[in-house]
N, CA, C and O atoms as CSV, one atom per row, in Angstrom:
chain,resi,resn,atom,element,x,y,z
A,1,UNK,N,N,-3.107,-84.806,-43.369
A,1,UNK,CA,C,-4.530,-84.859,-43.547
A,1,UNK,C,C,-5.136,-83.471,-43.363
A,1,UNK,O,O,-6.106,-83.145,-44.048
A,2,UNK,N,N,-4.564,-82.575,-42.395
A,2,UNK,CA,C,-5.079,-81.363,-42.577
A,2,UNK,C,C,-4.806,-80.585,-43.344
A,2,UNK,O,O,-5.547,-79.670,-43.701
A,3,UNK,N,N,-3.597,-80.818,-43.775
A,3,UNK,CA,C,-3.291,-79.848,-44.970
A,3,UNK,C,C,-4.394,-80.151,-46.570
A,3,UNK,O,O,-4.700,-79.370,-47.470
A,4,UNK,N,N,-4.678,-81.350,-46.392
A,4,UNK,CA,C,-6.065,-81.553,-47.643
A,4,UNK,C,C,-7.021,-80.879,-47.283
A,4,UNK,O,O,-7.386,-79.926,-47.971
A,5,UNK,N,N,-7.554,-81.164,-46.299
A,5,UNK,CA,C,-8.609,-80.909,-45.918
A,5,UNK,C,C,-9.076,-78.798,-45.683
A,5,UNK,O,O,-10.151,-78.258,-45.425
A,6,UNK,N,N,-7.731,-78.227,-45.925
A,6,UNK,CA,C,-7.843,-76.962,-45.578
A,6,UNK,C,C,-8.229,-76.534,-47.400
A,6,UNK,O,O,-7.993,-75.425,-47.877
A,7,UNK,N,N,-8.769,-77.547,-48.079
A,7,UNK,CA,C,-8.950,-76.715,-49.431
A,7,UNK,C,C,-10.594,-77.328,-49.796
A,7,UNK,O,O,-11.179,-77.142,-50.863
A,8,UNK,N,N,-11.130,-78.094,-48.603
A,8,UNK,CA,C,-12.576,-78.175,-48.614
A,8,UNK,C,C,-12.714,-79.176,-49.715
A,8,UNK,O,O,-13.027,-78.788,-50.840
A,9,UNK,N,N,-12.503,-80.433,-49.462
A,9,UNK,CA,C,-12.236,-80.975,-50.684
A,9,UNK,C,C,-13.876,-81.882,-50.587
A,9,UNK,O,O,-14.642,-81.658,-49.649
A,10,UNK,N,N,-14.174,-82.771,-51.566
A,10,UNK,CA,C,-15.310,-83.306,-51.460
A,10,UNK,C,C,-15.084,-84.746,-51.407
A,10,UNK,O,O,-15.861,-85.552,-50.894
A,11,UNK,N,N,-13.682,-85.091,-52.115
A,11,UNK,CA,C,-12.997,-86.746,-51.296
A,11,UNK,C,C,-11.757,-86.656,-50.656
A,11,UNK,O,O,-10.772,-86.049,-51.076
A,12,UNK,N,N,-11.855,-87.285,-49.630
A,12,UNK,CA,C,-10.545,-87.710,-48.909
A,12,UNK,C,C,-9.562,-88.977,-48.859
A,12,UNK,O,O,-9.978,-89.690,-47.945
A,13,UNK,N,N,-8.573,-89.488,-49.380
A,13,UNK,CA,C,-8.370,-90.540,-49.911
A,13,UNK,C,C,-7.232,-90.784,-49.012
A,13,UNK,O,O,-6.233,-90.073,-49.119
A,14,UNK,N,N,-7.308,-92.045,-47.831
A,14,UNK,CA,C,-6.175,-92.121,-47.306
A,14,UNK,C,C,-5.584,-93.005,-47.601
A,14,UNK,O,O,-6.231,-93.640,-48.433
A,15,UNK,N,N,-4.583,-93.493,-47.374
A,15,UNK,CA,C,-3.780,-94.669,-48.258
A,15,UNK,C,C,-2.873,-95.047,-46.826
A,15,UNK,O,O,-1.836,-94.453,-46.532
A,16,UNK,N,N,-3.480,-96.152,-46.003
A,16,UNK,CA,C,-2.705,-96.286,-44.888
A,16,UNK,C,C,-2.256,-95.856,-43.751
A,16,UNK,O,O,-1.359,-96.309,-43.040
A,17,UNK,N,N,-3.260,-94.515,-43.557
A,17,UNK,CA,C,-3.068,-93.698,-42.803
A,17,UNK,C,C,-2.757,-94.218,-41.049
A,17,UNK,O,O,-2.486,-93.530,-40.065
A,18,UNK,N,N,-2.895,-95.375,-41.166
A,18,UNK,CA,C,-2.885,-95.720,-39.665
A,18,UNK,C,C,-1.127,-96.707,-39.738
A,18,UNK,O,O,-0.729,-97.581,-38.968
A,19,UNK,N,N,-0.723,-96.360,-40.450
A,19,UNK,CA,C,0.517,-97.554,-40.575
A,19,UNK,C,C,1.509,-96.960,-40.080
A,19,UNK,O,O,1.717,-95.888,-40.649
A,20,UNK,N,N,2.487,-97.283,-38.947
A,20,UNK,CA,C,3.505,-97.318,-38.675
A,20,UNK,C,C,3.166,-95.695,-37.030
A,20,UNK,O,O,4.075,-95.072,-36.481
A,21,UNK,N,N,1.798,-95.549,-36.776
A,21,UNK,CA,C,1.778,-94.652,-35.639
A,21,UNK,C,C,1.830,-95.183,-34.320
A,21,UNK,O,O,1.644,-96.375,-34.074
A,22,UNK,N,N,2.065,-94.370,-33.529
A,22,UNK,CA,C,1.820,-94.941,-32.341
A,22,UNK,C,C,-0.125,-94.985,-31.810
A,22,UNK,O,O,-1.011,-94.256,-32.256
A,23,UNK,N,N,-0.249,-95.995,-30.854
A,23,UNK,CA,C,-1.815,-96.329,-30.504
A,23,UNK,C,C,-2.173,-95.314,-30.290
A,23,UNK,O,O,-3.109,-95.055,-31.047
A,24,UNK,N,N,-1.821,-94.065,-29.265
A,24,UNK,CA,C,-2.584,-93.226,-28.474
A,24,UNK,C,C,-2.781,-92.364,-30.067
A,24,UNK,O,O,-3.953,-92.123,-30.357
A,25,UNK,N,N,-1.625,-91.871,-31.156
A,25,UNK,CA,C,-2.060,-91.294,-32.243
A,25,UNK,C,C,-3.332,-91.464,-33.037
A,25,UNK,O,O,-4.260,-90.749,-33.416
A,26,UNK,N,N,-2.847,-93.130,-33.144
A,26,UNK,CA,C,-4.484,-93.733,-34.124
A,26,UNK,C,C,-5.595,-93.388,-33.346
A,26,UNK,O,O,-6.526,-92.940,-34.014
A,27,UNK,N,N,-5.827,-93.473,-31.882
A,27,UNK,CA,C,-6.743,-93.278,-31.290
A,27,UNK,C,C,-7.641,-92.130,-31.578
A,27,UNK,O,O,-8.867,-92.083,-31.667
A,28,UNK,N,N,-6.489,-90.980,-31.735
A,28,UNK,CA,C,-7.024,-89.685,-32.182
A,28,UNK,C,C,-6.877,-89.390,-33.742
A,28,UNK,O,O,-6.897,-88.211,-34.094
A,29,UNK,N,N,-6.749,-90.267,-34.575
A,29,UNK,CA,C,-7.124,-89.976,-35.946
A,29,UNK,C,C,-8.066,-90.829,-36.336
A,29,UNK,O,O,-8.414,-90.635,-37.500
A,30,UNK,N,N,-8.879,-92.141,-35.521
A,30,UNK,CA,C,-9.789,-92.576,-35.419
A,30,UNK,C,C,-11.092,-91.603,-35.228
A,30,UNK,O,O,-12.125,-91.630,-35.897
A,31,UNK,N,N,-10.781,-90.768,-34.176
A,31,UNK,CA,C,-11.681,-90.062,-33.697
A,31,UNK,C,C,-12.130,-88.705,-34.772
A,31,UNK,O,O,-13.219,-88.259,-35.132
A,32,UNK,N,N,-10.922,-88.385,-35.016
A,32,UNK,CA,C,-11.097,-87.063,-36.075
A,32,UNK,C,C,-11.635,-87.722,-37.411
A,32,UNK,O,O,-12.213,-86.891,-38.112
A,33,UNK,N,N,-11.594,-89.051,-37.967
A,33,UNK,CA,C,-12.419,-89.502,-39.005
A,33,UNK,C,C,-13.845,-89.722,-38.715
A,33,UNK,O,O,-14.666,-89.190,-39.463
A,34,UNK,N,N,-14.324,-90.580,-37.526
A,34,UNK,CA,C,-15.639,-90.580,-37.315
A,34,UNK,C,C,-16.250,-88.870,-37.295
A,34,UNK,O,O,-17.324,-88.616,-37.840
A,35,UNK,N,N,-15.606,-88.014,-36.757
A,35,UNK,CA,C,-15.943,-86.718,-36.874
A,35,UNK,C,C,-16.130,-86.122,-38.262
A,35,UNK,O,O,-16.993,-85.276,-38.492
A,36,UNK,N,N,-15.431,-86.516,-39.023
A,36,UNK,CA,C,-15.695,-85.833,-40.598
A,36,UNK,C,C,-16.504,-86.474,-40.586
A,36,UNK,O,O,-17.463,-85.720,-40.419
A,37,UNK,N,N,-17.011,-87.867,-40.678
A,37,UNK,CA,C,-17.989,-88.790,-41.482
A,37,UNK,C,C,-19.177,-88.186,-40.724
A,37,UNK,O,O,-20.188,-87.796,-41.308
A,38,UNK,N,N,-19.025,-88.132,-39.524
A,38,UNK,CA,C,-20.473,-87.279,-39.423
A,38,UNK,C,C,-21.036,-85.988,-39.453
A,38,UNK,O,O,-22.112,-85.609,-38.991
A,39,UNK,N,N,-19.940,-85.202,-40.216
A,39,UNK,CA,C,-20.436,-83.791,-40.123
A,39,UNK,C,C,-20.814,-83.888,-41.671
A,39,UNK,O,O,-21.681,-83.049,-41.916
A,40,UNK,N,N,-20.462,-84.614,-42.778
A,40,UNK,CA,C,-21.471,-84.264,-43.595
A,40,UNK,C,C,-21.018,-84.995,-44.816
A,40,UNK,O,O,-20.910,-86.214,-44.949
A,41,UNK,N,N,-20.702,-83.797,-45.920
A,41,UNK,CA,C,-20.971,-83.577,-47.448
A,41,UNK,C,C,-18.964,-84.452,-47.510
A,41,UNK,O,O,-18.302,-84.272,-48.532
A,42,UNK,N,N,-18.653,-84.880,-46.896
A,42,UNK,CA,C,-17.102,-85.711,-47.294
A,42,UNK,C,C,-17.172,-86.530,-47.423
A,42,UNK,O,O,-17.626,-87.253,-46.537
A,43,UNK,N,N,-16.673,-87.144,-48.934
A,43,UNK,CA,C,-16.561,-88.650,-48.926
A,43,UNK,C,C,-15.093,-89.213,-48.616
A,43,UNK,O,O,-14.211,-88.416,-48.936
A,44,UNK,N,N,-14.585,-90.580,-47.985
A,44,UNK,CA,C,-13.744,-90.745,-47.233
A,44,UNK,C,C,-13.191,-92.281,-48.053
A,44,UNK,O,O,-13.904,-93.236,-47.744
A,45,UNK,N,N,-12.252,-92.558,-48.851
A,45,UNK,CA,C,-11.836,-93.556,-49.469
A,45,UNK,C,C,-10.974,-94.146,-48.247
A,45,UNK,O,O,-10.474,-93.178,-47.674
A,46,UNK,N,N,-10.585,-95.388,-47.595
A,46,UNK,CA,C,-9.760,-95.380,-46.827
A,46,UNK,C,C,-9.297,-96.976,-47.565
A,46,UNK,O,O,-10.000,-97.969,-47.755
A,47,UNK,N,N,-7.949,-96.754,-47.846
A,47,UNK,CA,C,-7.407,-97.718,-47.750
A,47,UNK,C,C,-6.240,-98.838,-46.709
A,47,UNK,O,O,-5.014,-98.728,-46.662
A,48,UNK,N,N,-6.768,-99.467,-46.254
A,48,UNK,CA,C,-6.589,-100.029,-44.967
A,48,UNK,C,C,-6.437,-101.670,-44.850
A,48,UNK,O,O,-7.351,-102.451,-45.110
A,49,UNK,N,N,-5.138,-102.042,-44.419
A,49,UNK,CA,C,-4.581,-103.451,-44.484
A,49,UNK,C,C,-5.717,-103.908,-42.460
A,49,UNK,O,O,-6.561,-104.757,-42.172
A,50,UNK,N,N,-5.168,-103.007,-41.811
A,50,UNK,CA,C,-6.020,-103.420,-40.893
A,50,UNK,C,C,-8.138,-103.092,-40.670
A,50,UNK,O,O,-8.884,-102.130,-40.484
A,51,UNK,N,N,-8.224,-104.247,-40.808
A,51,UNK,CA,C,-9.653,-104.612,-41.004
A,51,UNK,C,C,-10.577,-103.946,-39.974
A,51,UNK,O,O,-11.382,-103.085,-40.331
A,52,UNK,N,N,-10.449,-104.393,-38.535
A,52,UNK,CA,C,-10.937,-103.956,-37.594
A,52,UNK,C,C,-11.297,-102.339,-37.674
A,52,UNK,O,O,-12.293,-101.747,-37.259
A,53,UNK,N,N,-10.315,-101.925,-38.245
A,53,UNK,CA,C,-9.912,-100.227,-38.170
A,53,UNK,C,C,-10.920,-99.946,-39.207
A,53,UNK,O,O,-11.921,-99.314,-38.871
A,54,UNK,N,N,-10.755,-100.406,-40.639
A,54,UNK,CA,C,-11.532,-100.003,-41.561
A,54,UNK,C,C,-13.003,-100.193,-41.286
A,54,UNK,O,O,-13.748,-99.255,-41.572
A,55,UNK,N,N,-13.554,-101.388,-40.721
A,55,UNK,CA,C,-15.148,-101.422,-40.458
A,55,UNK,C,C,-15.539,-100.790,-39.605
A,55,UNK,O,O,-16.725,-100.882,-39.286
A,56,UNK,N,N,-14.723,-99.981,-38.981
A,56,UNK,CA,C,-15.257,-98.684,-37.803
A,56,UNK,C,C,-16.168,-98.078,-38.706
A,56,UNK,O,O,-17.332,-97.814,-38.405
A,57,UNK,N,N,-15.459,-97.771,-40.218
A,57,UNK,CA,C,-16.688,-96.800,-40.650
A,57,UNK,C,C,-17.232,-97.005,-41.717
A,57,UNK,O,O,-17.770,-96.147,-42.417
A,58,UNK,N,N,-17.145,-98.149,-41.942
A,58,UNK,CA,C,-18.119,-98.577,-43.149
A,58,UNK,C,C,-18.693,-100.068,-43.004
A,58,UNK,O,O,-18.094,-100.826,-42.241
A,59,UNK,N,N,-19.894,-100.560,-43.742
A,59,UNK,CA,C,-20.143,-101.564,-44.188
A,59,UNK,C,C,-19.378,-101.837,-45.446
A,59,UNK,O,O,-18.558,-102.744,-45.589
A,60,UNK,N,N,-19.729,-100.969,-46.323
A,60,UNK,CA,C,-19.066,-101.292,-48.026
A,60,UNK,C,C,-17.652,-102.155,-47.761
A,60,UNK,O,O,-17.043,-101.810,-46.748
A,61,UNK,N,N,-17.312,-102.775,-48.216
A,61,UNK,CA,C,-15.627,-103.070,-48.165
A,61,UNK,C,C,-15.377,-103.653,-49.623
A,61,UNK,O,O,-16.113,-104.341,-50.331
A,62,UNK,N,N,-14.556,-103.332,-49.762
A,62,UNK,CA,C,-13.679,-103.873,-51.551
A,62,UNK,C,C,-12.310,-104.746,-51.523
A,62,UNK,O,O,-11.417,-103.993,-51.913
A,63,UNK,N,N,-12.031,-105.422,-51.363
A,63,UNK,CA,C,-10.779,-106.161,-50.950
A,63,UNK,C,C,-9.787,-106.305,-52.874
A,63,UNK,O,O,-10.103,-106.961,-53.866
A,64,UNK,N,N,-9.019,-105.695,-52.712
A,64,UNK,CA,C,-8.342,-105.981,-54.510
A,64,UNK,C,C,-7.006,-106.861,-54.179
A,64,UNK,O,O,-6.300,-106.875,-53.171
A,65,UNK,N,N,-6.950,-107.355,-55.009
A,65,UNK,CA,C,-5.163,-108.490,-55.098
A,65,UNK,C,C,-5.126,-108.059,-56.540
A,65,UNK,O,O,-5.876,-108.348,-57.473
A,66,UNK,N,N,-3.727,-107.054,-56.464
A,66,UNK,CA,C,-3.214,-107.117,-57.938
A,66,UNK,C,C,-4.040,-106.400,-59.005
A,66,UNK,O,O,-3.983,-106.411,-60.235
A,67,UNK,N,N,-4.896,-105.717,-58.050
A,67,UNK,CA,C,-5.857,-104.897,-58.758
A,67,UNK,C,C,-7.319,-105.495,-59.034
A,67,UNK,O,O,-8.217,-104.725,-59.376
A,68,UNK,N,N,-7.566,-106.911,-58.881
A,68,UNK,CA,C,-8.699,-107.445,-59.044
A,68,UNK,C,C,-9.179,-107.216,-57.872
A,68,UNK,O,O,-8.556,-107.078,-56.819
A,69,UNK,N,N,-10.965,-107.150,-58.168
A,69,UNK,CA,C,-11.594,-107.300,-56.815
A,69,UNK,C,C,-11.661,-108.493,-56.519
A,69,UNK,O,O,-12.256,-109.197,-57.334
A,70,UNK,N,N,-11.150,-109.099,-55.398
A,70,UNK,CA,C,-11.773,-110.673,-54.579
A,70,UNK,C,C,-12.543,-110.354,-53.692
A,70,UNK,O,O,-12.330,-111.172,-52.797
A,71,UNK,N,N,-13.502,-109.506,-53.294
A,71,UNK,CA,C,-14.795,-109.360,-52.035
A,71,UNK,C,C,-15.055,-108.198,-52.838
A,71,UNK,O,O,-14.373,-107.618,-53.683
A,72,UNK,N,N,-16.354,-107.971,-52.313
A,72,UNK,CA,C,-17.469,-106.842,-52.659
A,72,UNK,C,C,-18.481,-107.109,-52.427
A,72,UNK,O,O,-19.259,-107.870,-53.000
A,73,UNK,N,N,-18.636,-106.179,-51.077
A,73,UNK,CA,C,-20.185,-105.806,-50.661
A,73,UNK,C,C,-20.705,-104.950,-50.968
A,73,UNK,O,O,-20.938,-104.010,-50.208
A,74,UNK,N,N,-21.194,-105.013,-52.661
A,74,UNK,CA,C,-21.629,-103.689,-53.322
A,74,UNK,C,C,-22.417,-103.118,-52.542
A,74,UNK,O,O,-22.154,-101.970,-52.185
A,75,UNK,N,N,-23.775,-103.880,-52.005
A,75,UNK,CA,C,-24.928,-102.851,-51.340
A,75,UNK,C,C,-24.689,-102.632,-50.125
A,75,UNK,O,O,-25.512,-102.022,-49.442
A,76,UNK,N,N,-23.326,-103.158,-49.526
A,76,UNK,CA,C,-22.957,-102.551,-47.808
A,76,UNK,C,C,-23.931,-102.951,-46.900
A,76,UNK,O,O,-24.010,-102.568,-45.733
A,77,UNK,N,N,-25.022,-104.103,-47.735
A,77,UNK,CA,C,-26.281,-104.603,-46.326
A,77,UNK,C,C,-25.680,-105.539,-46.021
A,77,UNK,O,O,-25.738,-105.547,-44.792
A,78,UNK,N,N,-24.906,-106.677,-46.464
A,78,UNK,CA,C,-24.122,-107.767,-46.038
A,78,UNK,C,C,-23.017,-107.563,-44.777
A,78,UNK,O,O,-21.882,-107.299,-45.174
A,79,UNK,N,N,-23.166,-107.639,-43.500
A,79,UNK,CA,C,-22.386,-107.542,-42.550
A,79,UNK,C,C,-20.673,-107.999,-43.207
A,79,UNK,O,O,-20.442,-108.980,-43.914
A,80,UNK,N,N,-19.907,-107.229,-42.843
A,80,UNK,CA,C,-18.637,-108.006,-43.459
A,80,UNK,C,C,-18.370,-109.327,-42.786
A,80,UNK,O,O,-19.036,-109.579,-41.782
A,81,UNK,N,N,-17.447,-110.239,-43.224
A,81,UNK,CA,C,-16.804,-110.887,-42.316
A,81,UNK,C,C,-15.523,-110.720,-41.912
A,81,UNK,O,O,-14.520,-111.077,-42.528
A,82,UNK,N,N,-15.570,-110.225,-40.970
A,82,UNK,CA,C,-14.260,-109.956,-40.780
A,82,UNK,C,C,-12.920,-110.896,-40.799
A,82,UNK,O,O,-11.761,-110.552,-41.033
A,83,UNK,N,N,-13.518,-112.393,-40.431
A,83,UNK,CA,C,-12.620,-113.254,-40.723
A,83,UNK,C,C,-11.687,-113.469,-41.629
A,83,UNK,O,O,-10.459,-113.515,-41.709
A,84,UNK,N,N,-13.085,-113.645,-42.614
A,84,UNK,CA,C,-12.914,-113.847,-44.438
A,84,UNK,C,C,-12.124,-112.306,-44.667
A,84,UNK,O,O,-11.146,-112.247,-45.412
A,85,UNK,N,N,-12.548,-111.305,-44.089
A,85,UNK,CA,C,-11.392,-110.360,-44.729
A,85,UNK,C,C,-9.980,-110.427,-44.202
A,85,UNK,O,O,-9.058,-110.227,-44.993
A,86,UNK,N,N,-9.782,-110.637,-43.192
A,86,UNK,CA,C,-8.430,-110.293,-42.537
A,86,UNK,C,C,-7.740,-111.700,-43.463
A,86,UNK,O,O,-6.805,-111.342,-44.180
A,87,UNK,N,N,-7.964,-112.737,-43.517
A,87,UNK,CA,C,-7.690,-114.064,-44.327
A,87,UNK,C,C,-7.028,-113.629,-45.765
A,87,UNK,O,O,-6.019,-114.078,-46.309
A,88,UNK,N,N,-7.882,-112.664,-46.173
A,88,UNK,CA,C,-8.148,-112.265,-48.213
A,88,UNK,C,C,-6.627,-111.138,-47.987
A,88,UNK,O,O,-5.789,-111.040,-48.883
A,89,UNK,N,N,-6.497,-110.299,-46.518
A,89,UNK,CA,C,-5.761,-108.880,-46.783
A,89,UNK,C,C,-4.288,-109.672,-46.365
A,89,UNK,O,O,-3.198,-109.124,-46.531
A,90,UNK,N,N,-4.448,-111.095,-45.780
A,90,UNK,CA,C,-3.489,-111.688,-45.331
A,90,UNK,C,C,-2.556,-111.075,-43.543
A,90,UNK,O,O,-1.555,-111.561,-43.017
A,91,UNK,N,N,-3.247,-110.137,-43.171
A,91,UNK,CA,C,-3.117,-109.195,-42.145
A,91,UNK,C,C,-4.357,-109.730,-40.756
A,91,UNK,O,O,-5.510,-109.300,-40.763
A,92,UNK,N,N,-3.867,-110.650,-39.718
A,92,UNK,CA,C,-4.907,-111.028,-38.542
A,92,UNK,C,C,-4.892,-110.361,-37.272
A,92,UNK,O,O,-3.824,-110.122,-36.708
A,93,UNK,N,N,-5.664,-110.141,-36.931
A,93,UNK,CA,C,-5.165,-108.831,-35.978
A,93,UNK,C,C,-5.867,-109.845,-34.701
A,93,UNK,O,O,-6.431,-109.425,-33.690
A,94,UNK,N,N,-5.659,-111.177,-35.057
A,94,UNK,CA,C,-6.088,-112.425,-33.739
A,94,UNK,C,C,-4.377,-112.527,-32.797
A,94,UNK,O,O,-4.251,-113.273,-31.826
C-alpha cells in the first residue's frame, strides 16, 4: 500500500487488504486508512468480504455475486444493514 501511494495517486483500490493478517496488523492498517480518508483529495475503493471492517468507512456499500449488483446504497443515506450484508457476502462475523 505504500508503495502506491508514493506516486500520489487519486484512487486507491484495495482488494482484501485485511485477509489473512494478524489483528494487532489490521489494527494499524485500519488506522492508516481512516487517516488517508481524512486528509483529503483520495478516493479509497475497498473491497472487503468482512463487513464490519468495510462500514468503518463508508455508508455507500455495493455487494456484487458474479458480477451483478445484489445491494446498493446508491445515495449512502440508507444506514447499511449489516445483517442483510454479512448474509448476501455469505461471511458472519456473529
Amino acid at each position: 500500500m505504500g508503495r502506491a501511494l508514493m506516486g500520489n495517486p487519486s484512487v486507491l483500490l484495495l482488494d482484501e487488504p485485511m485477509e489473512g493478517l494478524a489483528p494487532v496488523i489490521i489494527d494499524g492498517l485500519v488506522q492508516a486508512l481512516h487517516r488517508l480518508r481524512a486528509e483529503g483529495d483520495l478516493a479509497i475503493l475497498l473491497v472487503e468480504q468482512h463487513v464490519s471492517l468495510a462500514l468503518e468507512f463508508t455508508n455507500r456499500v455495493i455487494v456484487l455475486d458474479r458480477g451483478v449488483a445484489v445491494y446498493d446504497n446508491a445515495d449512502g443515506r440508507e444506514v447499511p444493514d449489516q445483517v442483510r450484508l454479512e448474509a448476501l457476502v455469505g461471511v458472519s462475523e456473529h
